[in-house]
C-alpha positions in Angstrom: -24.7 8.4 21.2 -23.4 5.0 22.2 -20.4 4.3 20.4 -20.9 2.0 17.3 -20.9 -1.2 17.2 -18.8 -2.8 14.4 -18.7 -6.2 14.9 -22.3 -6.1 14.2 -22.9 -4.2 11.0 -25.1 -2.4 10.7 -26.0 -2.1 13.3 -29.8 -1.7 13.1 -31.7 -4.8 12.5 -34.5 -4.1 9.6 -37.2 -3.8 12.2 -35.8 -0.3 13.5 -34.7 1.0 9.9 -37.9 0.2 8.5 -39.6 1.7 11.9 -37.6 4.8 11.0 -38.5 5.0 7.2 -42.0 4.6 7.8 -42.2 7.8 10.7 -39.8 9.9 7.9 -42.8 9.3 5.4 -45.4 10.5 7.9 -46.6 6.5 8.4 -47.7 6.1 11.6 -47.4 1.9 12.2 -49.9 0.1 13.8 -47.9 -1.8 16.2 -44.6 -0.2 17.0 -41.6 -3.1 18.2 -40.4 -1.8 21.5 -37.0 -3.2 20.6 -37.4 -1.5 17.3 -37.8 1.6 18.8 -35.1 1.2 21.5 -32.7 0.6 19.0 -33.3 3.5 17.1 -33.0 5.7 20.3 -29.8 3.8 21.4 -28.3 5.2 18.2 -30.4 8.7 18.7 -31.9 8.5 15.4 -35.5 9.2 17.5 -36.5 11.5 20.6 -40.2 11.7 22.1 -41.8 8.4 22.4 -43.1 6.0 20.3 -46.6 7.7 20.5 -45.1 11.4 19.6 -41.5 10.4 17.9 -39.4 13.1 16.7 -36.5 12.2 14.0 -32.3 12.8 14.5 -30.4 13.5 11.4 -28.7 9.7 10.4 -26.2 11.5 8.4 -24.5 12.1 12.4 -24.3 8.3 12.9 -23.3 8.0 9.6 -20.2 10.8 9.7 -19.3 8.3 12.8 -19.7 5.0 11.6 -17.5 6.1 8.7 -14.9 7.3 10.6 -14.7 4.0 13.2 -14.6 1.7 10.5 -11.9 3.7 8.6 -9.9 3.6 11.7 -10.0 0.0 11.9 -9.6 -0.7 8.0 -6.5 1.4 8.7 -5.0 -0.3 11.8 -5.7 -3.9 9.9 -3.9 -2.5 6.7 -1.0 -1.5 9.4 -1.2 -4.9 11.2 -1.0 -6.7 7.6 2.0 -4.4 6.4 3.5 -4.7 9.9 3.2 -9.0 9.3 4.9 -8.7 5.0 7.6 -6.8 6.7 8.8 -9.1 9.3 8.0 -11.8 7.7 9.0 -11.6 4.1 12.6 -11.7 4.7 12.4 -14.6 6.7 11.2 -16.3 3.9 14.2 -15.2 1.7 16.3 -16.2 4.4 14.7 -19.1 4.9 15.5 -19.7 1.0 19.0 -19.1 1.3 19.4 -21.6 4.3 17.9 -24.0 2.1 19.9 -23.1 -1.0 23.2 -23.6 0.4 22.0 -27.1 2.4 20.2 -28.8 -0.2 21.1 -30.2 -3.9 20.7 -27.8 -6.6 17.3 -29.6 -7.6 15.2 -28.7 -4.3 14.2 -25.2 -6.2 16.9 -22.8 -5.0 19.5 -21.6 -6.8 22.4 -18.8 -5.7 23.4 -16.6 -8.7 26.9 -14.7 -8.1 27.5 -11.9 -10.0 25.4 -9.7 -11.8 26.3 -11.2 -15.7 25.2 -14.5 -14.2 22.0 -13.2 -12.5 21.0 -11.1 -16.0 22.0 -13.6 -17.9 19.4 -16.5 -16.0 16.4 -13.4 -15.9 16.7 -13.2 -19.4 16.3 -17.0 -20.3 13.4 -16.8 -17.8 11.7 -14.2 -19.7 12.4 -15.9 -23.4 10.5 -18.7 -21.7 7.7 -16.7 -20.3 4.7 -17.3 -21.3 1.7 -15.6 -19.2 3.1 -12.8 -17.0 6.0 -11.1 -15.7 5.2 -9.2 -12.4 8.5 -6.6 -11.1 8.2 -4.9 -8.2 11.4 -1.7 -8.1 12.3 0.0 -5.1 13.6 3.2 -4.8 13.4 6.7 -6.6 13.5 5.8 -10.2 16.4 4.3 -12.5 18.9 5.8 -14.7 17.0 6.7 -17.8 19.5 3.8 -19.8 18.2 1.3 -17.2 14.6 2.2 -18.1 15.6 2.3 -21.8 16.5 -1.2 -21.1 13.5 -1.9 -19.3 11.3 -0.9 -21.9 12.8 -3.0 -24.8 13.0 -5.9 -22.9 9.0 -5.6 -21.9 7.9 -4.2 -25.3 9.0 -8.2 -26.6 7.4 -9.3 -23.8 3.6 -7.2 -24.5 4.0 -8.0 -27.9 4.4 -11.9 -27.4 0.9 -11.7 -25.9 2.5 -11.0 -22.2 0.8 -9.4 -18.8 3.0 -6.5 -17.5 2.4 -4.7 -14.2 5.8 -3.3 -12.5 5.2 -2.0 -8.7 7.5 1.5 -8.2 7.6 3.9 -4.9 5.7 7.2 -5.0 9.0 8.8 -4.9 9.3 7.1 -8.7 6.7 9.5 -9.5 8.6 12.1 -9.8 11.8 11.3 -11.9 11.4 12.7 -15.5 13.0 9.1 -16.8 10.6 6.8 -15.3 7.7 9.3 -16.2 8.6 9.0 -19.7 9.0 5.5 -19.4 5.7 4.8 -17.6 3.9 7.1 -20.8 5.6 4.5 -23.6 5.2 1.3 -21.7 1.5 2.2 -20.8 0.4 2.8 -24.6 1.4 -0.5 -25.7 -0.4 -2.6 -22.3 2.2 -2.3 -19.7 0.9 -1.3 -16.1 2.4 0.5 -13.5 1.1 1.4 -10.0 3.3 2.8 -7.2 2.8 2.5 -3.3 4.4 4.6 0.1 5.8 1.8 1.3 9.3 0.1 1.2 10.0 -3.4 -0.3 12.3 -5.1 -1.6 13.4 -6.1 -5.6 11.5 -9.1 -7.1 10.9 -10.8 -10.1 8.5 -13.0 -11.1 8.5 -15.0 -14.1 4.7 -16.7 -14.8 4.1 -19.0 -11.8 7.4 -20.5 -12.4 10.2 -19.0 -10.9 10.8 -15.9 -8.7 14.1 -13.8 -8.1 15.1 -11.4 -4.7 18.4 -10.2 -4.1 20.9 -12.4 -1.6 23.2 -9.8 -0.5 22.4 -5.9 0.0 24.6 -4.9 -2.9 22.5 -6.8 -4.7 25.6 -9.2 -6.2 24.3 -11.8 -5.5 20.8 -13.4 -5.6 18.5 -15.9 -5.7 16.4 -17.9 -8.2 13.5 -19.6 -6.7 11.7 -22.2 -8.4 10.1 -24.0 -5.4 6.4 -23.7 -6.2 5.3 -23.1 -2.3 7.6 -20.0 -2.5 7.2 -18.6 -6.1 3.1 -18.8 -5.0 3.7 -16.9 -1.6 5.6 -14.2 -3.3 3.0 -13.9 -5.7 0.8 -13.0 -3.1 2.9 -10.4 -1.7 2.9 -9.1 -5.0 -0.6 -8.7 -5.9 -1.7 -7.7 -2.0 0.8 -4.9 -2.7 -0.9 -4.3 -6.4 -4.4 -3.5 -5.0 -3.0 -0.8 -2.5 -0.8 0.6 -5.1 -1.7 3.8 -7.4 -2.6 3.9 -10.9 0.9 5.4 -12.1 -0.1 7.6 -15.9 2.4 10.0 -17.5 -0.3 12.8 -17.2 -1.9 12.8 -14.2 -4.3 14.8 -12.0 -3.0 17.2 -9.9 -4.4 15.5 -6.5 -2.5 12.1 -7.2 0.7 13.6 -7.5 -0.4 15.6 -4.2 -1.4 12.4 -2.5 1.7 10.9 -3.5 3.7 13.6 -1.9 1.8 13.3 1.5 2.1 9.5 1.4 5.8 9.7 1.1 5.6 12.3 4.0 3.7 10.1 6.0 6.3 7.1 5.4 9.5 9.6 6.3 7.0 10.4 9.5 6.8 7.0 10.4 10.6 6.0 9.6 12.0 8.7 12.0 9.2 7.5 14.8 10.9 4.1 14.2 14.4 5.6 14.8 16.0 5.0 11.6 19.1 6.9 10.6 18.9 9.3 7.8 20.5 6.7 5.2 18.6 3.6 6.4 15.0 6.4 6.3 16.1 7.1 3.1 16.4 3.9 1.3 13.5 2.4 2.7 11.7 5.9 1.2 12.9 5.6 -2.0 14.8 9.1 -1.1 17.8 10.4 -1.9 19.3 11.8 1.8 19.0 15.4 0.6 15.3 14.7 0.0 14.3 12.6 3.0 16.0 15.5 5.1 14.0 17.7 3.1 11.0 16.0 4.0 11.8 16.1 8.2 12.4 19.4 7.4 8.7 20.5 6.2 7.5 18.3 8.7 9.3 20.0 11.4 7.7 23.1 10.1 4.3 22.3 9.8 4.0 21.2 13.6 6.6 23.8 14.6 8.4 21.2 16.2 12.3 22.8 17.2 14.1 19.7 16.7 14.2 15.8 15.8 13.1 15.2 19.0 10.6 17.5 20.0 8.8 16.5 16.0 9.0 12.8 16.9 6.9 13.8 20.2 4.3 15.6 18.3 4.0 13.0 15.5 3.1 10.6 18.4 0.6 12.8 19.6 -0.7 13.9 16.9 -3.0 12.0 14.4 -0.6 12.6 11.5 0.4 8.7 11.5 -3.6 8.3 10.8 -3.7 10.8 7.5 -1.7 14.4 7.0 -5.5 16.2 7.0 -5.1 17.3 10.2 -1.6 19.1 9.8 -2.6 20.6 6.0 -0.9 23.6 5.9 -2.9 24.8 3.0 -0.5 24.1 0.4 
């Protein structure tokens, strides 16, 4: 079979589907379309000839088409995550250029210290009036951070606010955040989590926006610039539709999935030569874990070392899906 064409789909024109429907119902057409009938052939759906056909099992193309235009959804996805990555800092660099060159009115605004940067969030979300969007990096909080957390956004559900806070999978598993996900979700609060790594942000309606300026995160800034606040809203809510439905009780084959996709990230993290601590962060690991993770890596390809693993990642299709390395577990 020719491979499939996907920048025509589908890629049978109605002529040869309805050709084929009609011989599967024991029709025999009047007039059979030669390019009808090639077509089906092309795509060995018939054998014979026109005047004694035989039928081929679609479900073979179908298995194949499936499986092309996953492959491509997949290498998009990657191309889009690859362009959020290298971009999205630029535009908070960008921001801070701009901050310390123009007057405090252009819609940038450094805050230095974290009683400064609390105390300016909190007036933004006493003025809030539609939605607060948070997106939280990293393993899960301290459970007095979360305790925080969930006063602060209980006011905010119960002044008629939209909730939805974006975790990492590894968030999934700390006892705190489970228990905070199960109280903020009865009252309206949403909470998905995604593999990926990103970075804190804020957003306040439509209004304002908040990232960290310095990696200690003592610094950061307030971004009221329309052009900005609306393409970090974007980020946001691209990042939203790939995230998972986070639920205090969940089945057991999302907590599995989460598990493989925070495999898959460490996979692609050591491929990318990260050092254990910068793997880690981006993970939303502690170092223990993310060494943890190499570690069943290494043992489900039986790789000997570091090195010899990061060769059979690359050869391997584990970067496409753990499937084909599922040790059964």
């Amino acid at each position: 079979m020719d491979k499939v064409d996907l920048d025509e789909w589908p890629p049978l024109t109605s002529d040869a589907a309805e050709l084929f429907m009609a011989l599967s119902s024991g029709r025999r057409p009047g007039k059979v379309s030669d390019q009808a009938w090639l077509e089906l052939k092309s795509m060995a759906l018939v054998a014979g000839t026109p005047d004694t056909p035989r039928l081929r099992d679609p479900s073979r193309l179908l298995r194949r088409a499936e499986s092309e235009l996953r492959q491509k959804a997949a290498a998009v996805e990657a191309q889009v995550a690859s362009c959020h990555e290298q971009l999205t800092p630029l535009v908070a660099g960008f921001a801070a250029w701009q901050a310390r060159n123009d007057s405090p009115s252009s819609g940038f605004e450094v805050l230095s210290g974290f009683d400064e940067i609390n105390m300016v969030i909190t007036d933004a979300l006493r003025d809030a009036k539609v939605e607060v969007l948070t997106a939280q990096p990293g393993g899960g909080r301290s459970a007095s951070t979360l305790e925080d957390s969930l006063l602060r956004e209980t006011e905010l559900i119960q002044r008629g606010m939209r909730v939805r806070t974006l975790y990492q999978h590894t968030a999934r598993f700390n006892p705190a955040t489970r228990y905070y996900v199960e109280r903020i979700s009865e009252i309206g609060g949403e909470v998905r989590t995604l593999d990926e790594f990103f970075d804190r942000l804020i957003i306040v309606d439509q209004t304002v926006a908040f990232i960290p300026f310095a990696d200690d995160r003592s610094s950061a800034l307030a971004l009221r610039h329309s052009a900005v606040v609306h393409f970090l809203r974007g980020v946001f809510d691209r990042a939203w539709i790939r995230g998972v439905e986070f639920a205090a009780e969940e089945p057991r084959e999302i907590s599995r999935q989460a598990v493989d996709s925070t495999r898959l990230a460490v996979a692609r993290l050591l491929i990318q030569g990260h050092t254990d601590e910068v793997g880690a962060r981006r993970a939303g690991l502690s170092i223990r874990n993310y060494r943890e993770h190499i570690k069943s890596l290494m043992n489900r390809v039986g790789a000997q070392s570091r090195a010899d693993l990061g060769f059979r990642i690359a050869r391997s299709s584990l970067l496409d899906g753990m499937d084909d390395l599922d040790d059964g577990e």
